[in-house]
N, C-alpha and C positions, 0 to 999 in steps of 0.2 A: 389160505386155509379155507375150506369148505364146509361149512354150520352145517350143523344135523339140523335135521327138519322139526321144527318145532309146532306141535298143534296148533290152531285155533278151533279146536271146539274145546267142551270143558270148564264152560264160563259157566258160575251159578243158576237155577233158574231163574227167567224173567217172575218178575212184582207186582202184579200188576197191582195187588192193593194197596201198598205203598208208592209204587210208582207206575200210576195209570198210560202216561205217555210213552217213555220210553221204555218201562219193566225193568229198568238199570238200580244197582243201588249201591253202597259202600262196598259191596263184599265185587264186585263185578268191576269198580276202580283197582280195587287190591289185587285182583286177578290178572287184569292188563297190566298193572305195573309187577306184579313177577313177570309176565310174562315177557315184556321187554327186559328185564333186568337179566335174566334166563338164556335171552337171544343174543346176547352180548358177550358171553362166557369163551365160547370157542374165539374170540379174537381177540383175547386177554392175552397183556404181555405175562412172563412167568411170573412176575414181582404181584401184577396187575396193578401196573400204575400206569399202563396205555391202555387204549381200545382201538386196534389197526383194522377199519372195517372193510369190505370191498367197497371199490367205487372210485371214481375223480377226485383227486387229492386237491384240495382247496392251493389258494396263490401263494400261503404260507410255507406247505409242504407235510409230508406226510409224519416229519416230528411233533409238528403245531396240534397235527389233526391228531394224533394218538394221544396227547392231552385233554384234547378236545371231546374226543369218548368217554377220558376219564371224570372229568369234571361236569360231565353237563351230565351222565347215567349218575353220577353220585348227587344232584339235586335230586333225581327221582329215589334215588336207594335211602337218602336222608328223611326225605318226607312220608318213606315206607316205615323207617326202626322208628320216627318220632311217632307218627301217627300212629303206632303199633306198644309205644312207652316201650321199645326196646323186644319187642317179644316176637318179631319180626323172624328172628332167628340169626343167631349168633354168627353162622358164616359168610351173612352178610356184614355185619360189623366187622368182622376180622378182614375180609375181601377189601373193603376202602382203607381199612387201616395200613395194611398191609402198602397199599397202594401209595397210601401219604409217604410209608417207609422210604418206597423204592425211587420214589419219585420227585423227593428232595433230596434226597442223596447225591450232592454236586460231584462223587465221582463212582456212578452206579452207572450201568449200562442202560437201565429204565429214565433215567434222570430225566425230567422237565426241561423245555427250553427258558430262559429267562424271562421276567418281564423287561422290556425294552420299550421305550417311546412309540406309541400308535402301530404296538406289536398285539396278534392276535392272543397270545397268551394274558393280555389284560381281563378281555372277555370271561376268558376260563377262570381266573383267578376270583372274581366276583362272585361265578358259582362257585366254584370252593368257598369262598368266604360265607355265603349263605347255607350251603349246606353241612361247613362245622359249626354253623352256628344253632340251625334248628334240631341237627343233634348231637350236642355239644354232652348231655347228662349222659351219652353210651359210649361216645368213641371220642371225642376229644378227651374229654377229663380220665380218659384212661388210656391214652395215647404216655409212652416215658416220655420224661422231660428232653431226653435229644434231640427228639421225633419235632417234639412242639416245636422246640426252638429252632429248626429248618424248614417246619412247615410257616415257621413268621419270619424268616428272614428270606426265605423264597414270595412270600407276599409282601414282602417292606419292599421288594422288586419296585412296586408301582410307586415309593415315596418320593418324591422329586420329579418322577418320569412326566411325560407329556401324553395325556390324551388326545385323540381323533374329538373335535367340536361338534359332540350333539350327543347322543344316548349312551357316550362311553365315559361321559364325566363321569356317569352315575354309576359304572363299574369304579372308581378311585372313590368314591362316595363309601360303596359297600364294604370295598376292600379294608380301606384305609381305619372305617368306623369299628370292621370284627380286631384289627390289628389293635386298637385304641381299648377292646374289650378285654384282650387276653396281657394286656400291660405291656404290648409290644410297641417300636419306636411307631409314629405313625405324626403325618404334620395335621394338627389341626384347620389348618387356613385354607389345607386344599379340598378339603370336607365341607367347608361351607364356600368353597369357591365354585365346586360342581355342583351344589345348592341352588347357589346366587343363579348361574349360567343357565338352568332352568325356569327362574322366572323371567327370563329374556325370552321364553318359546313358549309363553303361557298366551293363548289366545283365545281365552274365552270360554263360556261355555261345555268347559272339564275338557279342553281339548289344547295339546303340546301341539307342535312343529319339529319334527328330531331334527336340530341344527337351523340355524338361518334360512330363512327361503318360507316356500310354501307345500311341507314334507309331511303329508298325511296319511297316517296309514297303522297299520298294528301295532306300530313300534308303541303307540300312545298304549294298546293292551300290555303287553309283555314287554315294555320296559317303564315309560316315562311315565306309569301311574304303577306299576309295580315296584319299583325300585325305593322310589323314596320310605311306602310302609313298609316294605321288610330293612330301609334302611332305620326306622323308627322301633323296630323291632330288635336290632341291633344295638342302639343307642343308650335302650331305655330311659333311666334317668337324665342321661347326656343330652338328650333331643328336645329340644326349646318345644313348647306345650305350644304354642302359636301356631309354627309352623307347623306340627303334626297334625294341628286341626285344620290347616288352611289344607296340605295334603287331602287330609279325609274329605270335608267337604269336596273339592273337586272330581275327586273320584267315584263321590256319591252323587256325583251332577254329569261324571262321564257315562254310568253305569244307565242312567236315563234313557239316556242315545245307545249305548251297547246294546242294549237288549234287544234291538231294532237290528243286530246284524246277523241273526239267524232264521235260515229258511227254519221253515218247518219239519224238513228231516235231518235236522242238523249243520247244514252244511252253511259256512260259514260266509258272507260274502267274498268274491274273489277279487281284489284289489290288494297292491300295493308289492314290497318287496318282502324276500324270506319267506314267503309262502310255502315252505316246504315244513314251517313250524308246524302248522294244522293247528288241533286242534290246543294247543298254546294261547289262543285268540280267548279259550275259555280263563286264562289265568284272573284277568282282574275279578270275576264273577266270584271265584272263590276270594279274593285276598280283601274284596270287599263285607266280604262276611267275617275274616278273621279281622278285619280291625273295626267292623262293628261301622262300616261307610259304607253302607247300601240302602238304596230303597227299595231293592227289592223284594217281595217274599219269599221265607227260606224254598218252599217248595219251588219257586221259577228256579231262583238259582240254580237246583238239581236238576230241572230239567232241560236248561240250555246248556247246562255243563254237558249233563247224561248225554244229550241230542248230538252233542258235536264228536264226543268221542264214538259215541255208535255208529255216526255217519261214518266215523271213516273205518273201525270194524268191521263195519258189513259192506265195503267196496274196499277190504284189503287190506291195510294196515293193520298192524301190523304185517310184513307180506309173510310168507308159509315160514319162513326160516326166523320169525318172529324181531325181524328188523324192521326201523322207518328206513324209506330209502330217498334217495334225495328226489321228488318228485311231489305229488300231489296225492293223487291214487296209486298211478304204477310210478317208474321210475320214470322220470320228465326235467331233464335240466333246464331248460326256459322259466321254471320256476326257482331257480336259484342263482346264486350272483358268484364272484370269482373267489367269496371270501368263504364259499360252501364248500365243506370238507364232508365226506361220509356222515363221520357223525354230529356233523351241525344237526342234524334234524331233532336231534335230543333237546335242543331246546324245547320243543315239545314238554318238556317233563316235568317243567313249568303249570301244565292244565293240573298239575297233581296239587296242588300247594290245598284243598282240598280236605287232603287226609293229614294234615295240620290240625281240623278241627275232632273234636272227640266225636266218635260213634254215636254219642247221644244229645250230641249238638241238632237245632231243627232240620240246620239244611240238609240231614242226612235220616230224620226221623218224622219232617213233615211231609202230607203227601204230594206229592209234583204237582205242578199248576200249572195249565197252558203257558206259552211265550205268546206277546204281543200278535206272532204273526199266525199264531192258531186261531185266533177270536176275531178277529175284525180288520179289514180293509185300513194302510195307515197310510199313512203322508207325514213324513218330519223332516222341520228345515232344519236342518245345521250350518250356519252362516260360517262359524269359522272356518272347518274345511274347504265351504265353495260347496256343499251337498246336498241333494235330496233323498232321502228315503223310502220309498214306496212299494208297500206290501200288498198282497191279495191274500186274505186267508182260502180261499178257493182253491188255492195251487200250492198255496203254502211258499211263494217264491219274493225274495226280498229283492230291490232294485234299487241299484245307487246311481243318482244319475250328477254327474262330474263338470263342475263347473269352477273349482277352486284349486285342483292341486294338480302339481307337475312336475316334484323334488327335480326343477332346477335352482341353482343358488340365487340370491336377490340380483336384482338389475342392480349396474349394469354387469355383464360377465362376458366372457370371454366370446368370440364366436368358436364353438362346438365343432372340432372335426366331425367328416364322416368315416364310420370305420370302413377297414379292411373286407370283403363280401366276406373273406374266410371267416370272420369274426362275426357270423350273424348268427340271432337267436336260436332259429332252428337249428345250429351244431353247438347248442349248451353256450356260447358266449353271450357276452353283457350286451344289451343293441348300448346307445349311445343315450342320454339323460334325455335328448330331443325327441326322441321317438319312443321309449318305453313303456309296451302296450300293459303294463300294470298301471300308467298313471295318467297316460294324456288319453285315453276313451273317452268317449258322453259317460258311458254306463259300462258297470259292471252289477254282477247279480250271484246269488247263490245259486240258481241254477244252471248259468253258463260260466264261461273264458276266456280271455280274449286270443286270438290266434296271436301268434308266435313269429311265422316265419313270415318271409317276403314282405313287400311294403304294406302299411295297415289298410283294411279295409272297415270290417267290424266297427261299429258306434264310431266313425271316422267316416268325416269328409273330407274331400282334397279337389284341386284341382288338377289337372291332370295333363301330363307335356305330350307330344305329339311321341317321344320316345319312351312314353309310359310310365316315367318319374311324375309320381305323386308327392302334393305338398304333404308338409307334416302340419300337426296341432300348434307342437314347441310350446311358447311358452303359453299358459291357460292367464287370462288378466282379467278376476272375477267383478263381474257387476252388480252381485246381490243374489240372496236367496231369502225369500219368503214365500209362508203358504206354501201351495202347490206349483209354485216358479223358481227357475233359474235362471240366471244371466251368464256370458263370458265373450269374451271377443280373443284373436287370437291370427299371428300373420299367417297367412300364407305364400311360399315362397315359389316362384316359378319364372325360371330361365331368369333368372338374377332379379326377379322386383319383386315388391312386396306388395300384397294385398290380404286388406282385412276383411277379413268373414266374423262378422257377431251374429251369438245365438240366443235365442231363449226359450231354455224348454218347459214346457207344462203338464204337468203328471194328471191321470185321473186312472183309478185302479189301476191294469195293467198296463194302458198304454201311455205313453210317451211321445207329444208332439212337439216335434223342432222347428223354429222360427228361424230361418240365416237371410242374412243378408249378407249377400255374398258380393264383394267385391273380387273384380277380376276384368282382363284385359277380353277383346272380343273375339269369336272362336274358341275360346277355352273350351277342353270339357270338365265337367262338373261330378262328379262320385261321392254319391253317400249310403254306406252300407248298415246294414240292422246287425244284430247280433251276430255274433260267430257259435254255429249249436252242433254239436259233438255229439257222439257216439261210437261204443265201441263194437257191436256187433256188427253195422254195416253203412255207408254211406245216409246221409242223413238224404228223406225224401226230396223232392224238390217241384216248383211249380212258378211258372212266370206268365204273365202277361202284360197287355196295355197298362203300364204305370203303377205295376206292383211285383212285387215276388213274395215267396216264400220256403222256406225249410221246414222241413219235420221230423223229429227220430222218432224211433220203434214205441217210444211210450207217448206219445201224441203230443210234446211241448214241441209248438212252434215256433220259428223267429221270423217275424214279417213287417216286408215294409211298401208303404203305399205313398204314393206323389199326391198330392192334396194339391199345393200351387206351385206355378212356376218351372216346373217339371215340364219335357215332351208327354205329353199322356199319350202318346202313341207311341214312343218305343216301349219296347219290351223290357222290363227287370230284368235282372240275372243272377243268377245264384254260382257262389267261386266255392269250387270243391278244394279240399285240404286233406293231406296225410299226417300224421306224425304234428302238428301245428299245435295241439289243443290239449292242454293237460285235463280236459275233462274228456275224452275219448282220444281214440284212433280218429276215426273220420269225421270231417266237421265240412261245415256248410255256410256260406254267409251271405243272406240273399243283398241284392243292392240297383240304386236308379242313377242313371245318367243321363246328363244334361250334355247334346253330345255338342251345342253352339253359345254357349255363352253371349249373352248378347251388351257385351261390355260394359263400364260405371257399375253401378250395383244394383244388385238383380236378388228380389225377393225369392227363395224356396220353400215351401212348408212342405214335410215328411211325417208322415205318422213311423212309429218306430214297436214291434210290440213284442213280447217276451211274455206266450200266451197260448193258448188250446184251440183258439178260434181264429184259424188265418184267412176264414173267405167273410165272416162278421166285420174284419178290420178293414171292410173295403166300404162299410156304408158310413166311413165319415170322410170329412172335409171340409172346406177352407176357400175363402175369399177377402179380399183386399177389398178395402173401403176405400170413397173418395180422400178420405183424410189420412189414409195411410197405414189404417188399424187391419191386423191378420183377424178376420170372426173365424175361430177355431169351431167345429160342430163332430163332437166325438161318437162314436158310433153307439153309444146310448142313448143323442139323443140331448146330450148336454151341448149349452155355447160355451165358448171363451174368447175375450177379445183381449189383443196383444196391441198395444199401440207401440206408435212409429215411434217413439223413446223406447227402447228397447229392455234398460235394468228397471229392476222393479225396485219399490220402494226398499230404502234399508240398504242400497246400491252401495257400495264403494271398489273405489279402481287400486 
């Protein structure tokens, strides 16, 4: 079916008295969320208990994914009639009703697939369960009683069933808790059993782990700190006052560190999986002001909310035909996994939770407030991911620099096939947990991406065979993060033996300098590349010489990288052009130095690394080895820093 073209202009005016930064405000949320709900119509089943979108059908299949439409547009259509007290307009209430009709109906042509053991219909069942729950005063309590009683017996689905071990306890959590509210069968034990399972992945510092291992990444926004307050929201009086306050606290100590992951024009850091959610990333912001666990002020919250949904507004999303499509900006399958169906992206709809609060709530009546990374140059260590975060308000650009996480599962585990070529990222497949450039980079940032296709080069070193196979990172084995340092070590594998490369990096404003100690046999060569920088209008600039390169696109961010030590200072850099690689453009660039003789045992490198406006400035710093083994870092400002031959810094652990 082919969608009429739906505008994007037509959005309120910009605010600026209320809302100085972005000019965004309540009325300009309610706008984009008709307008998704709007762009969704023509791929309505007749009942409208599916949403059949274009696109790649998830591993489920396209019954799972027509669920999938429906359940994840009906958290946003729910969050529209509550935050509206119903006035939203009536044929959206009838549209999901309807849909519930058609779609528990075990012998309707619309009919739902089941829930089934570590079936994706678990998922969906949870937002149903949320979204009859937040508006439960317009369309449940006036849904007949047949209706009801197949919309809980299609969700008693989950009673008994077996979840996937990590973020989908807390879908039998939800489910189970709305089923326990409407007087339906529902097991108590497994309520507090996906409870419990969560505090086995609490590490610190408001920060989960989705599943065992060291798995960090959004999931902690849009699920593992979302799920449990709207599971409290559920519960009400049911939900032990402890735990609800243990929830809130953490969330209000995650929210600390969150504010720290947006650039300055909204865009959101780019790490980790299901990045095709977007701006989803903004859900905790809101949910931490609906349960009163934020430290933030109402105006920030509106304006890194406002920030990230404009970002992606004004580069396209919604696209012309008023769909998210499985991608980033444009359509890009390297940012999605095999479980992404068309309208997985509605998880998005999530950033809405929002318009939950009343129109004359502050976060929607006070005026916006800078974010962190408007006002001042930052540095924050997060020890439990393994991360640093490092801002420039000059550029407005946030840098995560990757020393703790690589969601592969705990030691010891299996050895990791390598896939099929057919199966590589650049043609939409999964790469393999060993190489997946969402997680084993140095750095990711809001204003780049990591390339996609071919073996990594981008914020990746390797060693490199005479047949052009490069090692991978694999597994990351963190040494500490404090201050403005990090630690990791990590094998590297080549022509069957293993050598370890330890790093430690040191942040100061933009730049990023890498300490490795590189073990490796003699002849090797040696490859370490700076960022991977994108663009879609035309190849990104480029520029090399004696023990540096650099890239540039059309608005003057460059990504540059300079041999400090241990480096040939006389070859040349080089910068690797890319098509289709980069969900932040078409054309991407990735400058890098080679060590083309390895001089075997282990062999000190320092690399400056920068993601910045000034690529020929980033050549007046540098670096020397002491007698005693210490790197003296001297950053192109002008600052020292000494790295000694103990590599983790204090606060280390392996």
């Amino acid at each position: 079916m082919t969608a009429p073209h739906v505008s994007l202009t037509g959005l309120p005016p910009l605010d600026r008295t209320r809302s100085p930064v972005t000019g965004w405000t309540r009325a300009h949320w309610e706008a984009t969320a008709d307008r998704l709900l709007e762009g969704l119509l023509p791929y309505a089943s007749p009942g409208f208990a599916q949403y059949r979108l274009p696109g790649r059908a998830s591993h489920s299949g396209p019954w799972s994914d027509g669920l999938e439409g429906y359940a994840r547009s009906f958290l946003l259509a729910a969050f529209r009639i509550a935050g509206s007290r119903g006035r939203v307009g009536p044929e959206l209430i009838e549209r999901y009703a309807a849909g519930l009709a058609a779609g528990t109906d075990p012998y309707g042509a619309e009919r739902w697939p089941p829930i089934t053991d570590r079936a994706q219909p678990m998922v969906e069942a949870a937002s149903l369960a949320i979204a009859l729950h937040e508006s439960r005063p317009w369309l449940w309590d006036h849904l007949d009683d047949g209706v009801r009683g197949r919309v809980a017996d299609w969700l008693g689905g989950f009673v008994g069933a077996r979840a996937n071990d990590s973020n989908w306890r807390l879908f039998q959590v939800i489910t189970e808790e709305f089923l326990a509210s409407v007087g339906a069968p529902h097991h108590r034990a497994e309520i507090d059993a996906g409870l419990a399972r969560l505090e086995d992945w609490y590490r610190g510092g408001g920060w989960y782990t989705d599943g065992d291992g060291r798995k960090f990444d959004y999931y902690n926004a849009w699920a593992l700190h979302l799920y449990p307050v709207l599971w409290a929201r559920i519960a009400g009086p049911r939900a032990d006052a402890a735990q609800v306050e243990r929830y809130r606290a953490r969330l209000r100590e995650f929210l600390t560190a969150h504010q720290h992951f947006f650039g300055s024009d909204g865009a959101p850091v780019h790490q980790g999986r299901s990045l095709t959610y977007r701006f989803a990333a903004t859900a905790p912001l809101w949910v931490g002001a609906l349960a009163d666990a934020t430290p933030l002020p109402p105006g920030r919250t509106r304006r890194l909310a406002s920030g990230a949904l404009r970002h992606f507004a004004d580069h396209g999303v919604p696209d012309e035909h008023g769909l998210l499509s499985l991608g980033w900006y444009r359509p890009f399958l390297p940012v999605t996994q095999r479980y992404s169906g068309p309208a997985s992206p509605y998880w998005a709809s999530k950033a809405f939770l929002g318009l939950l609060l009343p129109a004359g709530h502050p976060v929607w009546t006070a005026p916006e407030e800078p974010g962190p990374v408007d006002t001042a140059d930052t540095c924050l260590a997060l020890p439990a991911p393994g991360w640093l975060l490092h801002s420039t308000a000059a550029d407005g650009i946030v840098r995560l620099v990757n020393h703790g996480t690589d969601r592969l599962p705990p030691p010891p585990s299996p050895k990791l096939p390598t896939p099929p070529r057919g199966d590589s990222p650049a043609r939409g497949g999964a790469p393999t947990p060993e190489d997946n450039p969402h997680y084993t980079r140095f750095a990711y940032a809001s204003a780049a991406a990591p390339d996609t296709a071919g073996e990594a080069i981008d914020n990746h070193i390797a060693l490199v065979a005479t047949d052009g196979t490069a090692s991978r990172r694999g597994r990351i084995h963190p040494l500490g993060v404090t201050g403005h340092r990090a630690a990791s070590w990590h094998i590297a594998s080549l022509a069957g033996e293993e050598h370890r490369i330890e790093t430690v990096s040191v942040v100061r404003g933009p730049w990023e300098v890498r300490v490795h100690r590189v073990g490796g046999p003699y002849g090797a060569v040696v490859r370490e590349g700076g960022w991977a920088l994108a663009d879609d209008t035309r190849p990104p600039e480029a520029a090399t010489g004696p023990g540096w390169a650099w890239a540039r696109r059309t608005d003057g961010l460059a990504s540059t990288v300079v041999a400090l030590h241990g480096w040939d200072t006389e070859a040349e850099g080089t910068v690797s052009q890319a098509q289709e690689a980069n969900a932040y453009g078409t054309y991407s660039a990735t400058p890098s130095l080679l060590l083309p003789v390895h001089p075997g045992g282990v062999h000190v490198l320092v690399t400056l690394v920068v993601l910045g406006a000034d690529p020929e400035g980033a050549r007046r710093a540098s670096a020397r080895v002491t007698a005693e083994g210490a790197v003296l870092i001297r950053f192109p400002d002008g600052a020292e820093e000494e790295v000694p031959q103990a590599a983790p810094p204090a606060g280390g652990n392996d």
